[in-house]
C-alpha positions in Angstrom: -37.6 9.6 2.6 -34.4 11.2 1.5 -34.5 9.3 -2.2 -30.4 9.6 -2.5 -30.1 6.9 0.6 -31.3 4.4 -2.4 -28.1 4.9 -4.1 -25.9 3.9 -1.5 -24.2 0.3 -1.3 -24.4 -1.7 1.3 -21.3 -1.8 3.8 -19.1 -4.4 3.3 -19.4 -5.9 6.3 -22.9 -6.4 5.8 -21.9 -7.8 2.4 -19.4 -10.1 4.2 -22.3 -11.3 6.5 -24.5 -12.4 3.2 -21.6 -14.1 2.2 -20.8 -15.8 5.2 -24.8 -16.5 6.3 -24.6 -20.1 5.1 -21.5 -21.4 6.3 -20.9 -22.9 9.3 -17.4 -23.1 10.3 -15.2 -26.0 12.3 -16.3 -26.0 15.8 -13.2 -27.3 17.3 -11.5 -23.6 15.8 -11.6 -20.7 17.6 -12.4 -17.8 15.7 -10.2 -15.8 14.1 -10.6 -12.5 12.7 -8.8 -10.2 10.4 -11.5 -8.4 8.3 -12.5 -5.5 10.4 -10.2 -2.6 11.2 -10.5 -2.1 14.6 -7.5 -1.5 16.8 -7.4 -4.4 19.5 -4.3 -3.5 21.6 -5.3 -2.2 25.3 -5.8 1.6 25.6 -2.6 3.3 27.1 -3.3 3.9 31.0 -2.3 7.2 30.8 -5.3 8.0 28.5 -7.5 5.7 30.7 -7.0 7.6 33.5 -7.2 11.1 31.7 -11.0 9.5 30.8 -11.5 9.4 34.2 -10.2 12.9 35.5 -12.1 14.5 33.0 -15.5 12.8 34.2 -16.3 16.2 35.2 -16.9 17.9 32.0 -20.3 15.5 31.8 -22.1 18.4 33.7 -21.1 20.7 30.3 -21.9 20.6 26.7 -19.0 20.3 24.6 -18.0 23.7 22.3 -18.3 22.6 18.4 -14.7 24.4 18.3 -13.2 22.6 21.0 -11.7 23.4 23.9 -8.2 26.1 23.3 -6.0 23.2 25.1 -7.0 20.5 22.5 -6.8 22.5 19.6 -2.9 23.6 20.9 -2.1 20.2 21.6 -3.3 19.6 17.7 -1.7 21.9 16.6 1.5 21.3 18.6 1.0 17.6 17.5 1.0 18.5 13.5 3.7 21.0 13.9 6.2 18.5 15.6 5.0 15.7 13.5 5.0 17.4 10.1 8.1 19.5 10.9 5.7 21.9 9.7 5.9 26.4 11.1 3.2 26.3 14.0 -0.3 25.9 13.2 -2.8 28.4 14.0 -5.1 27.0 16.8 -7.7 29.1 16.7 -8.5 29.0 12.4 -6.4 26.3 11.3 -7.5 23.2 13.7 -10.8 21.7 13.8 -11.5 19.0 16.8 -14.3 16.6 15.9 -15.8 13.6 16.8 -13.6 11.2 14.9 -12.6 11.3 11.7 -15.1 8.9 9.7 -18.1 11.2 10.6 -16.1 14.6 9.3 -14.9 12.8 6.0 -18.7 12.4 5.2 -19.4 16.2 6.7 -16.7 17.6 5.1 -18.3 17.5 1.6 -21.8 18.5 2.4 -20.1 21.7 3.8 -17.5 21.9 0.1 -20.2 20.1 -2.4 -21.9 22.9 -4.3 -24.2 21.6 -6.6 -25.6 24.7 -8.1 -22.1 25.6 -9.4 -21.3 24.8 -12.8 -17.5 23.5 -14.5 -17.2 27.0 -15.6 -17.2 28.3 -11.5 -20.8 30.2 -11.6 -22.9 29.4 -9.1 -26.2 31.2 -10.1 -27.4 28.2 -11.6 -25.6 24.8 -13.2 -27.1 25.2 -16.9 -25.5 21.5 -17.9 -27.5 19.9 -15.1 -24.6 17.7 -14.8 -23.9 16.9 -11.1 -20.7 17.4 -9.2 -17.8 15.2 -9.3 -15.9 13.7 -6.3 -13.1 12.3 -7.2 -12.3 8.5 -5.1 -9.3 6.1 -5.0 -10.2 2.7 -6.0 -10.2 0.7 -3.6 -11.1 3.3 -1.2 -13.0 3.8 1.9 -17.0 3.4 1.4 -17.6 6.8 3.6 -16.1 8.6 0.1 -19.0 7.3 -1.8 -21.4 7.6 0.9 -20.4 11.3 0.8 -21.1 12.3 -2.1 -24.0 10.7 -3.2 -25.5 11.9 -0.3 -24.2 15.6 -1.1 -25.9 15.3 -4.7 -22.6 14.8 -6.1 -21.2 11.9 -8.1 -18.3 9.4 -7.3 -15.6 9.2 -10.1 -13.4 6.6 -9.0 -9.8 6.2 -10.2 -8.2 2.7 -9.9 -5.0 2.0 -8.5 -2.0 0.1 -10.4 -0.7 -2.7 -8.5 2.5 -2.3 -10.7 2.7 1.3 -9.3 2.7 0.2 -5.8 -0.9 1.0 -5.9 -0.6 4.4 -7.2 -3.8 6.0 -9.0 -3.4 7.2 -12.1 -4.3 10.5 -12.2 -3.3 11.4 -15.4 -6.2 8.8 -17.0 -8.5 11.3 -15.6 -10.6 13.2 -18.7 -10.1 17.1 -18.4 -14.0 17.1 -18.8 -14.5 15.3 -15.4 -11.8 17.6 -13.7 -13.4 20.5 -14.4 -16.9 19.1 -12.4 -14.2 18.1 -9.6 -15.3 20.0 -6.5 -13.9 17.5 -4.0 -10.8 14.7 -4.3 -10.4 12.4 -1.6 -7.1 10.5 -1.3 -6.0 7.9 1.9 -2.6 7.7 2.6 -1.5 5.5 4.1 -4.1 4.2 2.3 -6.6 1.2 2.9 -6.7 -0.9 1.9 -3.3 -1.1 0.0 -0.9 0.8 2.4 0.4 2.8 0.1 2.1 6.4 0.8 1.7 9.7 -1.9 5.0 10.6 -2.6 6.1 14.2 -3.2 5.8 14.1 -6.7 1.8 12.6 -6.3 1.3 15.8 -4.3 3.0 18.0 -7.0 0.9 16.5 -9.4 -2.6 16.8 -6.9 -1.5 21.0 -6.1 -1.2 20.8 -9.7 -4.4 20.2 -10.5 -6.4 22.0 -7.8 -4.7 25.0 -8.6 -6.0 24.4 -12.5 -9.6 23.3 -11.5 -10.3 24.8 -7.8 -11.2 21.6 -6.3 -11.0 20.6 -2.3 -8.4 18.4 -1.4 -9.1 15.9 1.7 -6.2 14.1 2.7 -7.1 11.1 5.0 -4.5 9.9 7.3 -5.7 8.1 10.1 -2.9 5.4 9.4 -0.3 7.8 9.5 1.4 6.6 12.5 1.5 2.9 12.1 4.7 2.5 10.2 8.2 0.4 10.1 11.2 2.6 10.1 10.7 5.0 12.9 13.2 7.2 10.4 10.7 7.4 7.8 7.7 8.7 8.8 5.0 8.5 5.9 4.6 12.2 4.2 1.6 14.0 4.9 -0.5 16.4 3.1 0.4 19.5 4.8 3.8 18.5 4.6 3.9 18.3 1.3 2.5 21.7 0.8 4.8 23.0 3.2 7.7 21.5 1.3 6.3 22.8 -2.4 6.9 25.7 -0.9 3.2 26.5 -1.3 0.3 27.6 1.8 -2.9 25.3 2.8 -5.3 26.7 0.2 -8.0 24.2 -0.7 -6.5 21.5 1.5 -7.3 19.7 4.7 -5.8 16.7 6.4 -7.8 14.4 8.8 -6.4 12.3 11.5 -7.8 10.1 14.5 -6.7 9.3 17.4 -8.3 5.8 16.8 -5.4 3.9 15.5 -2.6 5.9 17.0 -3.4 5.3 20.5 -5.8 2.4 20.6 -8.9 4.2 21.4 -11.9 3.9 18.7 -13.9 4.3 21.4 -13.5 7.6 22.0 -14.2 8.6 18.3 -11.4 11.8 18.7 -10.0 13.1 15.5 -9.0 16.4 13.8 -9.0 18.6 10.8 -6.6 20.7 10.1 -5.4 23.2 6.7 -7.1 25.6 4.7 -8.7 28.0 7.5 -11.7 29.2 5.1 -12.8 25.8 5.0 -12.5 25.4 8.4 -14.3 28.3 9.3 -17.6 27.0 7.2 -16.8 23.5 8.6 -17.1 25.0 11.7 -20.4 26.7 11.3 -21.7 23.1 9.4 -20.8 21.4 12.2 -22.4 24.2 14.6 -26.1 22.9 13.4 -25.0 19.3 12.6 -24.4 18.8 16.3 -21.3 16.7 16.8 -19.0 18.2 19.0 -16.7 15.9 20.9 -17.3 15.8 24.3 -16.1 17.3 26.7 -14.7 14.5 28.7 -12.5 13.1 25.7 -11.3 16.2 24.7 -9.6 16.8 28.0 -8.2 13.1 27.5 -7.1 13.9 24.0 -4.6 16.5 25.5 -2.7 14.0 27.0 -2.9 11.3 24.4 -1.6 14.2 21.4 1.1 15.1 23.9 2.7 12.0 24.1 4.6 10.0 21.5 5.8 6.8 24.1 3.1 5.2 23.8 2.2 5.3 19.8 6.0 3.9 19.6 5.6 1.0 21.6 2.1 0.8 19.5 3.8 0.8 16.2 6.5 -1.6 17.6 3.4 -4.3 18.1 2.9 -4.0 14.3 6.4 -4.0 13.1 6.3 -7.7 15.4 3.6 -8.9 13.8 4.1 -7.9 10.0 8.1 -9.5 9.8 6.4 -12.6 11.4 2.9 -12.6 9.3 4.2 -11.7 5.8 7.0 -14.1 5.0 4.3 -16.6 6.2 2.0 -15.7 3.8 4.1 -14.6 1.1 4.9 -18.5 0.5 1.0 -19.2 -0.4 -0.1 -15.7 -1.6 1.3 -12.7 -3.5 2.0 -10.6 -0.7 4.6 -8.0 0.8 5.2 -5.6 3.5 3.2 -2.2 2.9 4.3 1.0 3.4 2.0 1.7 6.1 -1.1 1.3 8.0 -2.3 -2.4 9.9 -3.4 -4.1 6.7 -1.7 -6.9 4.2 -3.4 -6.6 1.0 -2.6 -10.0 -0.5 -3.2 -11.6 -4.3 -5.3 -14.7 -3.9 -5.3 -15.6 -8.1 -2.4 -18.0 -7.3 -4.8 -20.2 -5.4 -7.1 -20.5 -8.2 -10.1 -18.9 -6.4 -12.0 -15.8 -6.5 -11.5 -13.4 -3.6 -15.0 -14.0 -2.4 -14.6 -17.8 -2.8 -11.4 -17.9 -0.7 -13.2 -15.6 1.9 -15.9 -17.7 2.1 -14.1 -21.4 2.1 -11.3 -20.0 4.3 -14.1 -19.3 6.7 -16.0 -22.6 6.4 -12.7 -24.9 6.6 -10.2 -22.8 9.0 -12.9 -20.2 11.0 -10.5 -17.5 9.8 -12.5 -14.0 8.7 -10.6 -12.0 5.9 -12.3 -9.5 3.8 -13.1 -9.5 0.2 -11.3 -6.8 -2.1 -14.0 -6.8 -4.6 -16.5 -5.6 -1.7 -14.0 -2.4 -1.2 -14.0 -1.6 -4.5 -16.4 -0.7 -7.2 -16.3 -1.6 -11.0 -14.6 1.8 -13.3 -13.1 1.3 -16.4 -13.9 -1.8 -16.9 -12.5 -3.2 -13.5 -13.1 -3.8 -9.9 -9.1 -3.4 -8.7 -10.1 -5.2 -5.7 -11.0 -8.2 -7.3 -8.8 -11.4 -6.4 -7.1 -9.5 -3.5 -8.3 -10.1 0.3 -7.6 -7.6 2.9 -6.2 -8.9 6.5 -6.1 -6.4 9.3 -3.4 -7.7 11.8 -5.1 -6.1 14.2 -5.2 -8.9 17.0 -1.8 -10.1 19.6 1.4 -11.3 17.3 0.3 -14.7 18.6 -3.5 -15.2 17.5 -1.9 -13.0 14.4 0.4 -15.8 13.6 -2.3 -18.7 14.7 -5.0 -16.9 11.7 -1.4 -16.9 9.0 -0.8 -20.5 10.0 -4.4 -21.6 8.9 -4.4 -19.6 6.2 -1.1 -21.4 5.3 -2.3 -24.8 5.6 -5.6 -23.5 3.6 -3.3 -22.7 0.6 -1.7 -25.7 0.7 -4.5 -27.9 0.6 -5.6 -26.4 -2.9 -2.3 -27.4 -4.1 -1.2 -23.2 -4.0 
């Protein structure tokens, strides 16, 4: 067997499950659930019935490139979104089969372990391996990535007096110049925190010193609260640093956007010499989205209706959540995304403790900071936070804040 799958963590929802395996929880409360991520607002009928008309394309296999419709609608999508000059279809958009499996991909296709800090790639004479840079907190599919590419995860925490920020600066010039790949979420999860322009200036910065690969995750990007402020995206920064796509890609997903995980329909889009060895990677990996949801991603890229009466859900639920919990737990209104990422020190438990008894007293499910983070520097910055995914109707939503309330109160918090 492959010996680096022994270095890999376990998930944290199978972390969540250990935790949780001997509790038993009220019986007279239904369950309520904020600890995983997945979108539960119906699927727009528009996109359902696209599924359906393209039923047809079963009888095909799906092109790794996509078909030309999808990667225009991309294209025209990022363009119109990013106020960006119009993408090339054909070498600068990348369909694949949801974002989570090209964020892992992505680095076995930039990870070159044979090339040393100094750029030679006949051999690596230090025998020193690769560094990805991570956010911390981050997404687990970062580290998974690069210990599975031979590379190693260098995590850089983020500053809760920063608004979550990373500090970049903290980084040793040693480690940047074994940097082939940076991963950075924004919105991010779990925080919710945007880049601004000047965290982008400061990224371009050093990519253009040390050569490294910029990924720029943004599957959040369209659940936000002020329909005037848009979060910024990667490309858009570039494009308004004046500067092209070189050594950066942005990845986005159809998944939270327009209610449809199921489909597992996302995009890459940026540097085209990355995407052109993407695209042969993902020629032998196999993973091309079918045919079927590619002709239904058309029509969900093409229309913007339904993501605003998506992200209006959210706004509905967050101005009636937070306030709720902000009287028990350090908590605010991110800047993005579906998640609170809320302070539980104040109740005098441990975020795994208040996980745990909130799930044996109330039947609530929130997820563990600590679990989506890992220890640098001395710290675990997810430690005493829980994340809560608001992910359910503004009226279960309010049910799961209400016990959560009354949980607070009855440690004295």
């Amino acid at each position: 067997m492959n010996p680096l799958l022994d270095s890999l963590q376990s998930y944290p929802f199978e972390k969540l499950r250990v935790l949780f395996k001997d509790v038993t929880p009220p019986a007279g409360l239904a369950h309520i659930s904020f600890g995983i991520g997945e979108p539960k607002h119906p699927t727009p009928p528009l996109i359902r019935d696209a599924v359906v008309d393209s039923l047809g394309g079963l009888a095909t296999y799906p092109a790794t490139l996509g078909s030309a419709p999808l990667r225009e609608s991309i294209a025209k999508w990022v363009s119109r979104r990013y106020n960006l000059p119009p993408l090339d279809p054909a070498t600068e958009v990348l369909p694949v089969a949801g974002s989570r499996e090209a964020l892992f991909a992505l680095a076995q296709t930039v990870l070159n372990p044979r090339r040393d800090a100094d750029g030679n790639t006949a051999a690596n004479p230090s025998g020193q391996p690769a560094i990805v840079l991570c956010p911390n907190p981050f997404y687990q599919i970062y580290e998974g990535a690069a210990l599975l590419g031979g590379a190693q995860p260098y995590f850089v925490n983020s500053d809760p007096a920063r608004n979550f920020a990373c500090d970049y600066s903290a980084v040793p010039a040693d480690v940047w110049a074994r940097t082939q790949l940076l991963y950075v979420c924004s919105p991010g999860n779990p925080t919710g925190a945007v880049l601004t322009l000047d965290d982008w200036r400061e990224l371009f910065a050093l990519s253009d010193r040390y050569g490294f690969v910029i990924a720029s995750d943004e599957c959040y990007s369209e659940i936000y609260f002020d329909e005037a402020n848009p979060p910024l995206g990667g490309l858009e920064a570039a494009h308004k640093l004046g500067r092209g796509f070189e050594r950066l890609v942005m990845l986005s997903s159809l998944s939270k956007r327009s209610n449809v995980p199921g489909m597992r329909s996302g995009f890459v889009a940026g540097d085209a010499g990355i995407l052109k060895a993407f695209l042969l990677y993902r020629t032998y990996h196999g993973t091309a989205l079918s045919t079927v949801f590619q002709g239904a991603s058309v029509v969900a890229w093409s229309d913007e209706t339904h993501v605003r009466e998506n992200r209006a859900k959210y706004l509905q639920k967050f101005t009636t959540v937070t306030p709720m919990l902000a009287e028990v737990l350090d908590v605010r209104l991110p800047d993005a995304a579906f998640y609170l990422w809320a302070n539980v020190e104040r109740t005098g438990l441990t975020d795994t403790e208040f996980a745990q008894r909130l799930y044996a007293d109330y039947n609530v499910t929130v997820l563990p900071g600590s679990f989506l983070a890992r220890t640098a520097h001395g710290v675990n910055p997810g430690r005493n936070f829980v994340r809560l995914a608001l992910v359910a109707d503004v009226d279960e939503c309010t049910q799961g804040a209400q016990r959560i309330v009354d949980f607070c109160r009855s440690l004295g918090a």
